[in-house]
RODO-640532 format. One record per residue (C-alpha): x, y, z. Coordinates in steps of 0.001 Angstrom, whole numbers, plus 500000, padded with zeros to 6 digits. Layout:
<nodes>
XYZ
...
</nodes>
This chain:
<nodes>
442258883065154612
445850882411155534
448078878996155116
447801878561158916
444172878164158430
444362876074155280
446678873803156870
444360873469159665
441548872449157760
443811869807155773
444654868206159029
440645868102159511
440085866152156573
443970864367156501
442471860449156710
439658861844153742
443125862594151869
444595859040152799
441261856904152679
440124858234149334
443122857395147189
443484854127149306
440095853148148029
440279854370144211
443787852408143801
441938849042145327
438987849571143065
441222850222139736
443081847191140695
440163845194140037
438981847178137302
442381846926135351
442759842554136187
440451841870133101
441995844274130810
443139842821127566
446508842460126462
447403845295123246
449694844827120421
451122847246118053
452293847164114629
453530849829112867
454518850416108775
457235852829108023
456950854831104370
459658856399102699
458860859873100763
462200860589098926
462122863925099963
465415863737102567
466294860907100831
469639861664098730
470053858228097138
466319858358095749
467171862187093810
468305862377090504
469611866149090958
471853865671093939
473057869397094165
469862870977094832
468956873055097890
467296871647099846
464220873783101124
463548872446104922
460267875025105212
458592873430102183
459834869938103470
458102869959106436
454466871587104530
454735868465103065
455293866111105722
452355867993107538
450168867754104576
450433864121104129
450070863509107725
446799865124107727
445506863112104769
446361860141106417
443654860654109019
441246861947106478
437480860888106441
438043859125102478
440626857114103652
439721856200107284
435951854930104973
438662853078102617
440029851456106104
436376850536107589
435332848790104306
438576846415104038
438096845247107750
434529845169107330
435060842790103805
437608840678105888
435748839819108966
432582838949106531
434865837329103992
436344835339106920
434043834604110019
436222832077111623
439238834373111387
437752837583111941
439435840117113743
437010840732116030
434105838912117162
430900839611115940
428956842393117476
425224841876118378
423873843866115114
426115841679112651
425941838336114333
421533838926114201
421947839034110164
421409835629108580
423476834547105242
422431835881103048
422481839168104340
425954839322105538
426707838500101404
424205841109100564
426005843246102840
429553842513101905
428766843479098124
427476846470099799
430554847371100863
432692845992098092
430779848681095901
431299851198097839
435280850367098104
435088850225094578
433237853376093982
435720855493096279
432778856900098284
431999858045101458
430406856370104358
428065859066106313
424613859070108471
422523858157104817
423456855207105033
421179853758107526
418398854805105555
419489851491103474
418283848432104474
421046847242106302
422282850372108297
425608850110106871
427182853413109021
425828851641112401
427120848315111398
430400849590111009
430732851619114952
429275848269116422
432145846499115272
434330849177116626
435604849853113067
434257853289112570
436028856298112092
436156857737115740
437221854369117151
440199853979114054
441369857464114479
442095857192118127
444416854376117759
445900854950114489
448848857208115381
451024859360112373
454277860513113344
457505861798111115
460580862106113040
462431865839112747
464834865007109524
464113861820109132
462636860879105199
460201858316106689
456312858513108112
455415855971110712
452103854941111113
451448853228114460
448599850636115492
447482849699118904
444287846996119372
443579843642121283
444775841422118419
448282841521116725
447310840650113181
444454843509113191
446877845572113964
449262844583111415
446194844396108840
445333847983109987
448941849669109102
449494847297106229
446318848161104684
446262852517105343
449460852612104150
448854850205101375
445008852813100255
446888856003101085
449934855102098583
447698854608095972
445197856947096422
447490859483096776
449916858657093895
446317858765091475
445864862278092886
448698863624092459
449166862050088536
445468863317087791
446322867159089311
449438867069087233
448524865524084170
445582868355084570
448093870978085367
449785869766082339
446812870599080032
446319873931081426
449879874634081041
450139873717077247
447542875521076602
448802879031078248
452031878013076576
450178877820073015
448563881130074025
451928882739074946
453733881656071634
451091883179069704
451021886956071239
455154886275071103
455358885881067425
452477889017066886
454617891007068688
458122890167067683
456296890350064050
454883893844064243
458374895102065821
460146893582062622
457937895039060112
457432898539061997
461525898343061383
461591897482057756
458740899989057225
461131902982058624
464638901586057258
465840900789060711
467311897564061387
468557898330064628
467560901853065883
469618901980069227
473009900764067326
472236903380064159
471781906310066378
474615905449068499
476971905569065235
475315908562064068
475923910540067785
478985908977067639
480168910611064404
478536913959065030
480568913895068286
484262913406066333
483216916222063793
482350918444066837
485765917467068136
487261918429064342
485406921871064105
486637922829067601
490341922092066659
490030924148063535
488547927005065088
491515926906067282
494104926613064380
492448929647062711
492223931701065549
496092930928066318
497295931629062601
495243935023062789
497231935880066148
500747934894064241
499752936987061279
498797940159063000
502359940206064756
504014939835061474
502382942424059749
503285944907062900
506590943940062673
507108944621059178
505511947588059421
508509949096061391
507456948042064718
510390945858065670
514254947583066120
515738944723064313
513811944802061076
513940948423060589
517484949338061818
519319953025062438
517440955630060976
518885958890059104
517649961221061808
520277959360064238
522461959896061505
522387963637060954
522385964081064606
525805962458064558
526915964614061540
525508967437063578
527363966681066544
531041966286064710
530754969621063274
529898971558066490
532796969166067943
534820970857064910
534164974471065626
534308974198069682
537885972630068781
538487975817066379
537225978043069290
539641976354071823
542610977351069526
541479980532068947
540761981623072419
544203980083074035
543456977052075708
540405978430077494
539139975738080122
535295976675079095
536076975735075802
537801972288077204
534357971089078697
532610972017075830
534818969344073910
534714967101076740
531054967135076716
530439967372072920
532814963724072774
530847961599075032
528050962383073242
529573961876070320
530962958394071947
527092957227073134
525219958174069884
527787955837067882
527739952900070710
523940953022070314
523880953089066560
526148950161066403
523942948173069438
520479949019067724
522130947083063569
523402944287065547
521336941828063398
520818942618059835
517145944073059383
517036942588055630
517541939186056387
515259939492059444
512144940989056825
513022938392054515
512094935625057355
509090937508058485
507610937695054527
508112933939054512
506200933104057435
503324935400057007
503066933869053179
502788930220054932
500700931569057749
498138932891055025
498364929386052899
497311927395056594
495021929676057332
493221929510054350
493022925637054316
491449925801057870
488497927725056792
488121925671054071
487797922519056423
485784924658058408
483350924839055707
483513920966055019
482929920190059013
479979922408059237
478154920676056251
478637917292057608
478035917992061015
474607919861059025
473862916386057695
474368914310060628
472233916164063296
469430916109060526
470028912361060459
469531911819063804
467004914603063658
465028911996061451
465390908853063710
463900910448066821
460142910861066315
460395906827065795
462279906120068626
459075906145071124
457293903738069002
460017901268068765
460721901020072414
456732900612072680
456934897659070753
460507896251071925
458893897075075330
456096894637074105
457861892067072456
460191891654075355
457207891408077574
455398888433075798
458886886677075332
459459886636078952
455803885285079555
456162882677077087
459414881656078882
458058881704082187
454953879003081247
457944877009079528
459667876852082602
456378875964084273
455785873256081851
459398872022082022
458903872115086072
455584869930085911
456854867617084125
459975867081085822
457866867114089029
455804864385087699
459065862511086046
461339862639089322
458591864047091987
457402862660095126
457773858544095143
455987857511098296
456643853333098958
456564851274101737
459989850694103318
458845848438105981
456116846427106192
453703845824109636
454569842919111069
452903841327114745
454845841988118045
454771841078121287
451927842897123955
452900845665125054
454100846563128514
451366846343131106
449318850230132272
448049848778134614
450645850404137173
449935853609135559
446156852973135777
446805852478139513
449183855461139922
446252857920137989
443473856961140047
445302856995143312
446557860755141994
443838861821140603
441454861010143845
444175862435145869
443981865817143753
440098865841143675
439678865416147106
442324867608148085
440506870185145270
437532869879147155
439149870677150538
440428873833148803
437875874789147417
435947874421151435
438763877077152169
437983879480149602
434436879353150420
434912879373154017
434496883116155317
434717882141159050
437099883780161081
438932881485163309
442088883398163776
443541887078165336
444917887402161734
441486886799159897
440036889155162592
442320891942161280
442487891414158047
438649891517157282
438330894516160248
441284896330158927
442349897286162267
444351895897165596
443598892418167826
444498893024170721
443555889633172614
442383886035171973
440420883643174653
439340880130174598
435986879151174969
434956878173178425
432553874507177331
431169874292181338
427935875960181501
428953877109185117
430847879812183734
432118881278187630
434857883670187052
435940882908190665
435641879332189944
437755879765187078
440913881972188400
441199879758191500
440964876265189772
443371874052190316
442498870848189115
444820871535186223
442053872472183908
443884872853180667
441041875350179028
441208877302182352
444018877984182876
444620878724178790
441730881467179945
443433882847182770
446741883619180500
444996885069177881
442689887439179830
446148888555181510
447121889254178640
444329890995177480
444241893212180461
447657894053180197
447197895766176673
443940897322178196
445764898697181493
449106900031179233
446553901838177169
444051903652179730
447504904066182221
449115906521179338
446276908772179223
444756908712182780
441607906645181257
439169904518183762
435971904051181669
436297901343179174
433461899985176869
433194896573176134
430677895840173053
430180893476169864
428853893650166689
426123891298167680
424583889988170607
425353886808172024
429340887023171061
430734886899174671
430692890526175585
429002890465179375
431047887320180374
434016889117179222
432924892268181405
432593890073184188
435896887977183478
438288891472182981
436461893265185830
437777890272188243
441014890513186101
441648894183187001
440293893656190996
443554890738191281
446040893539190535
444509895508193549
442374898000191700
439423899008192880
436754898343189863
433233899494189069
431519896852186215
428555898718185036
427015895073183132
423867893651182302
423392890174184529
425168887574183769
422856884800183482
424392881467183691
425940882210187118
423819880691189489
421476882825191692
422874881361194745
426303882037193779
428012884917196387
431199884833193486
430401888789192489
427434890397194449
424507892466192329
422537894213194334
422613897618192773
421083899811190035
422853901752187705
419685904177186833
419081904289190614
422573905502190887
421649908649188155
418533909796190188
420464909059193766
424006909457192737
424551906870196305
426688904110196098
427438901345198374
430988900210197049
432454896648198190
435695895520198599
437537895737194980
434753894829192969
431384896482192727
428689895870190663
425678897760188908
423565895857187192
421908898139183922
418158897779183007
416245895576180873
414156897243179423
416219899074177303
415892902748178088
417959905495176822
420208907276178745
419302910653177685
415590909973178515
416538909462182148
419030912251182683
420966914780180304
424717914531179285
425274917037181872
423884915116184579
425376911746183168
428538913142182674
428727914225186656
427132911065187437
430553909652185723
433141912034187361
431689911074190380
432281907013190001
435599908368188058
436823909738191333
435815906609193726
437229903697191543
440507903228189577
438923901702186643
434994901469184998
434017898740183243
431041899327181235
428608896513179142
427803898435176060
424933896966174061
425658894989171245
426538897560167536
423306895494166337
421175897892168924
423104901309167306
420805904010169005
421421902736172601
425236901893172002
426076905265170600
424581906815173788
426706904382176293
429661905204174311
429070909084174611
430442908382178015
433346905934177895
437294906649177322
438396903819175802
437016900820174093
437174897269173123
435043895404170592
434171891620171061
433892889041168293
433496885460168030
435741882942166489
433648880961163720
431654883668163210
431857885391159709
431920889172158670
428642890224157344
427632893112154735
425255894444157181
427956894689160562
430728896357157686
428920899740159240
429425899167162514
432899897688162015
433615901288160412
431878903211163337
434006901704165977
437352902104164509
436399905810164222
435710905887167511
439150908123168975
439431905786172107
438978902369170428
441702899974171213
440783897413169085
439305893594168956
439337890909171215
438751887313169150
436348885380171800
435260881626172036
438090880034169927
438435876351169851
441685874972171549
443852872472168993
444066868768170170
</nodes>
């Protein structure tokens, strides 16, 4: 279905769409005229929870998540079953209480009680106002039927909810509770009095669940003190039974210690490792090791003595021997090494080697006095450090245990604090908790504003929608085809052409072309089969085609008079055509529009022809024969090429897809073809088949829409 379609089929049904609404609106206007007049009333209750002025701790976060859990939780409970009961009984005790001045008037079941039942009754209810109970289906087992008594008075617990309306604006510190009925001091008795039972009701709850809470809570707290003292008891006395009054703090000093005697014992070792290094280069040094203790020794000086008295004789020599210049160098010589002996002698005693001994002997003697003292501090270092480590030695086997019951103690300490804080919380809660009061009373208004215009705009709008609902829903349902685009959208495959529907039974083709009476549906025909046959003729003209097959899913669609109506078509464009067609039988049997004389099986067994002018006719046979029973597809096939070659174009009547055997045979023969299908007609399961077998079909052109109903 398309929108063309749809809005085609609103159009149908356009004064349902007008009338409908037209009607509802009239009929709600008298509906609506005797409507009563409503007042409202509403109460407005303050909680305290947004509140500033009303809390005592003014610098407190303010937790907006838990705020609004309990603005939703008392909303709900306003509505609940208790307190809707609570509601019932008060209006049921006033209207009893006071008959002249009863809210509303008595219904049928109340009014038929005499006097002394309605007092029987009102105690009734009194008790169970009294007794905080429930009213439910048991109680018309009574005598009075005390549940139904309530509803026919249109206090009962559906009726109150649906007009009773709770509402908290966001961030506002107030509930409203809203009222709506026929009389302005029920509705101010209805808020006055909910808010009035709720306040109370809910105030005793909440006091009983603390002041419960608060029993609970002392008790866990007694519990908690209890296993606090044990274990903060057996901690003391596990301390006292070892000689530890503080474990952590006595092993610290005790580490502590053994750590500064560690740092001692290092620092001696280093003193006596540095006095041995001092002393061991003294003693090497006195021992003739050093030039300036030990000074020149009497080898250099014999060699000296040595040298002066071979400088003697070589002087002796140089006399003797006149002047000889041998005896010169040997002089020479013998004085410069005379000269460098003495200048190292004097350059080796340049500091005295006593006094240099005498400051060495005084240094080792103090070296070996220090050194001595270190070892003995040595030894004193070691023993203490001995003492300490077993010290702490000692305190470590019970340092396991005393964490296990510090570990303990701290444990039932911090659960006795946390149910004190709980207790201290309750009872602040219940001290400076939730207040709830009434801030402003219910008081009577004036009616409020008239629905009746909205009464009138609903039922005109909703009529509007239901009817136009139901003309949708005519379109969904609808499967008809009515259009070229329905036509190939359910056959998947081309239109090629649309025509009217011809309404006179008298359907002459000739009759039809040549009118000129200005026959709208006529001449809508003629331009439409022109059209047609031009999409036919471009098609069979770009191949060489002349046979075409005209068929339909089903019989009865249009097919012959479409044979009939193209093959005239074809013969005004000066073509010479051949319709091979089944008689058409509304034209009239005096008619000389098309002649039918021949036979197209006579034709097979004769192959003779007696053609007319443009348009020549051969009428097939009734009884349904197959073509391959009268001749084979050789013979048909010449039987063809023969017409092929004496007309320009072949119009065959192929039976309906419905009769599958005899139409596959026909179109054996034909070139191209054209299926036929009427408008208003709808796509069935069964023709989905022959829908399939056509399009296959190498020369099919596609569909031609037939019988559609012109617009007004």
């Amino acid at each position: 279905m398309d929108i063309k379609s749809l809005l085609k089929l609103i159009n149908k049904y356009k004064w349902v769409l007008i009338l409908v609404p037209i009607i509802a609106v009239v009929i709600t206007y008298f509906l609506v005229q005797n409507l009563p007049k409503q007042y409202s009333s509403e109460v407005q209750i303050s909680t305290g929870l947004l509140d500033v002025s009303k809390k005592i701790i003014t610098n407190e976060n303010t937790d907006f998540f838990k705020i609004n859990q309990q603005f939703s939780q008392i909303m709900e409970k306003f509505k609940m079953k208790k307190i809707i009961n609570f509601l019932s009984y008060n209006l049921m005790i006033h209207d009893l209480e006071n008959p002249k001045n009863s809210f509303r008037k008595y219904s049928e079941k109340l009014d038929s009680l005499d006097a002394k039942s309605r007092i029987e009754v009102l105690q009734l209810f009194k008790d169970k106002l009294n007794s905080k109970s429930i009213l439910t289906l048991a109680d018309n087992n009574g005598k009075y039927q005390l549940y139904d008594l309530v509803g026919s008075m249109g206090y009962g617990e559906d009726g109150l909810k649906k007009q009773i309306e709770v509402t908290h604006a966001e961030n506002s510190d107030f509930i409203t509770i809203e009222y709506i009925s026929e009389n302005p001091d029920l509705s101010v008795f209805v808020v006055n009095t909910i808010a009035t039972t709720f306040i109370t009701n809910y105030s005793s709850e909440i006091s009983f669940n603390q002041n419960n809470s608060l029993v609970l809570l002392d008790s866990l707290l007694k519990q908690k003190e209890i296993t606090m003292n044990e274990k903060n008891n057996s901690l003391a006395a596990f301390k006292k039974s070892k000689g530890f009054l503080n474990l952590n703090e006595q092993s610290g000093s005790v580490s502590a210690q053994i750590t500064q005697y560690e740092t001692q014992r290092a620092e001696a070792l280093r003193l006596i490792q540095s006095n041995q290094g001092a002393l061991s280069v003294i003693r090497t040094k006195l021992n003739g090791g050093d030039s300036y203790t030990s000074g020149s020794t009497q080898a250099d000086n014999r060699e000296l003595v040595n040298l002066k008295r071979e400088l003697k004789i070589a002087n002796d020599n140089y006399l003797d021997n006149g002047f000889k210049a041998s005896d010169q160098k040997k002089i020479d010589s013998l004085n410069r090494i005379i000269i460098a002996k003495s200048n190292q002698n004097a350059d080796e005693n340049v500091v005295d080697p006593r006094a240099s001994k005498q400051t060495l002997i005084a240094s080792k003697t103090n070296l070996e006095i220090s050194l001595e003292e270190q070892k003995r501090s040595l030894v004193i270092i070691n023993q203490q450090l001995g003492i300490l480590r077993a010290k702490y030695s000692s305190m470590v086997p019970y340092d396991a245990d005393i964490q296990n019951y510090q570990r303990e103690a701290d444990l039932a300490t911090k659960e006795y604090m946390t149910a004190l804080d709980q207790v201290s919380q309750t009872r602040a809660d219940q001290s400076l908790g939730l207040r709830l009061q009434i801030e402003q009373l219910g008081l009577p208004g004036n009616p409020e504003p008239s629905k009746k215009i909205f009464y009138l705009i609903g039922s005109g709008a909703g009529s509007f929608v239901l009817v136009l609902s139901f003309v949708m829903l005519m379109f969904f349902l609808d499967n008809k085809i009515i259009t070229s685009a329905q036509l190939a959208n359910a056959t998947k495959s081309k239109t090629i052409g649309v025509l009217n529907k011809i309404e006179n039974n008298e359907r002459n083709i000739r009759e039809i072309w040549n009118d000129n009476n200005g026959n709208v549906n006529y001449e809508l025909y003629r331009d439409m089969l022109r059209s047609l046959r031009f999409e036919v003729n471009t098609q069979m003209d770009a191949d060489g085609s002349k046979i075409l097959g005209i068929t339909s899913l089903v019989l009865g669609e249009g097919k012959t008079f479409l044979c009939y109506s193209l093959a005239y078509a074809f013969a005004m464009t000066g073509k010479k055509v051949l319709l091979i067609a089944d008689e058409l039988p509304v034209v009239k049997a005096d008619s000389k529009a098309l002649a039918t004389s021949q036979n197209f099986q006579t034709f097979l067994i004769k192959k003779e022809i007696h053609t007319e002018d443009l348009i020549t006719i051969m009428n097939k046979s009734k009884a349904r024969e197959s073509l391959l029973e009268i001749q084979s597809i050789k013979s048909l096939q010449a039987g063809f090429d023969v017409l092929k070659d004496e007309f320009d174009i072949i119009i065959v009547d192929v039976n309906a897809l419905q009769d599958i055997n005899i139409a596959k045979e026909w179109l054996l023969f034909t070139e191209k073809n054209i299926a036929v299908f009427e408008s208003g007609n709808s796509l069935k399961d069964s023709s989905k088949e022959f829908v399939d077998y056509i399009k296959k079909l190498p020369g099919f052109l596609g569909w031609v829409l037939n019988k559609t109903v012109l617009e007004n």
